[in-house]
C-alpha positions, 0 to 999 in steps of 0.5 A: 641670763641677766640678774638685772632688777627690771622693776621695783614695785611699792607694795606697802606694809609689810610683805612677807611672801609672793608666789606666782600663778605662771600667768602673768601674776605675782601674789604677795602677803601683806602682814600688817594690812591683812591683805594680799597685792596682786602684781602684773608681770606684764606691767610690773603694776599692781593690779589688785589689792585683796581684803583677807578678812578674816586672816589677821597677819598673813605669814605664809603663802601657797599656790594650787595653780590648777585650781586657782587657790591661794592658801595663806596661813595667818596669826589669828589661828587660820588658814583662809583659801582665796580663789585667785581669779577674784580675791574671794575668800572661800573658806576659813580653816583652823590651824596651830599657833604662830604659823609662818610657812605654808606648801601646797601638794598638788599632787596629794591636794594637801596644804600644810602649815608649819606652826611654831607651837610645834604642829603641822595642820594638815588641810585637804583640797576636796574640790576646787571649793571644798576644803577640810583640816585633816590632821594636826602633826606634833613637829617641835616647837618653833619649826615654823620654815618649811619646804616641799619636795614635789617629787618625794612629797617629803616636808622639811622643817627646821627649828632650834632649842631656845633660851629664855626671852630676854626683858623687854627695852624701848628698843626691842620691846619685842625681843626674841629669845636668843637661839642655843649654840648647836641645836639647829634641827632639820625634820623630816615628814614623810607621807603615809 
């Protein structure tokens, strides 16, 4: 196996995460134009550009491949499920605060949004065109990375204590707080 890069596609804006339907496409979450890029593999081109309105700045994304359901978590306290055929927004749903990641069970029909307030929205699959929050987890605030293990359907999340933020400059005018020396937290969600 080669790591050879075979194409470098422009995407624009801000990219944040791609997952892939088995198919023959690539789906990435662009954050600052609030859209989704659909690449063709067969091509390395893209092939669409989706709308995600009502999302404002997609974060996480997952994937239920039989489905064909894309699940992206977004800054204005929303998950929107997009069919992957069309770019058709099915549904909006509600979520914690400052989301980042997002996994999709397929096993259980659940998404899951890892929200840095310190939750987990949890969000059942009903149908392939119904879908409901059921369940909102305190986690700890920040644990907004999360990871799926398919076979134990255990989450993981990680997270860390934080210091104040420090005043903003011209050069960060955004700053973030400084994270505190070992208070790396590895948490564990096990199913009911």
């Amino acid at each position: 196996m080669s790591l050879a890069v075979l194409a470098t596609v422009p995407l624009g804006g801000k990219p944040e995460v791609a997952v892939t339907d088995d198919a023959g496409h690539v789906f990435v979450n662009i954050e600052d134009t609030n859209e989704v890029v659909v690449i063709d593999t067969s091509s390395n081109q893209i092939e669409a550009r989706w709308t995600l309105k009502p999302c404002e700045e997609p974060t996480g994304l997952a994937i239920d491949v039989r489905h064909k359901r894309l699940f992206s978590v977004c800054a204005n306290h929303k998950m929107v499920v997009v069919d992957t055929g069309s770019g058709r927004v099915l549904t909006e749903l509600p979520i914690g605060s400052e989301p980042d990641g997002v996994e999709f069970d397929p096993s259980s029909g659940l998404a899951f949004s890892a929200n840095g307030e310190g939750s987990l929205t949890v969000v059942h699959e009903v149908d392939a065109d119904h879908f409901e929050t059921i369940a909102t987890v305190a986690t700890q605030p920040h644990a907004r990375t999360l990871a799926l293990d398919p076979k134990s359907h255990r989450l993981y999340l990680v997270t860390a204590s934080f210091g104040p933020i420090p005043a903003s400059t011209q050069a960060q005018p955004h700053p973030r707080p400084p994270m505190l020396k070992d208070t790396f937290s590895l948490l564990v969600v096990a199913p009911e």
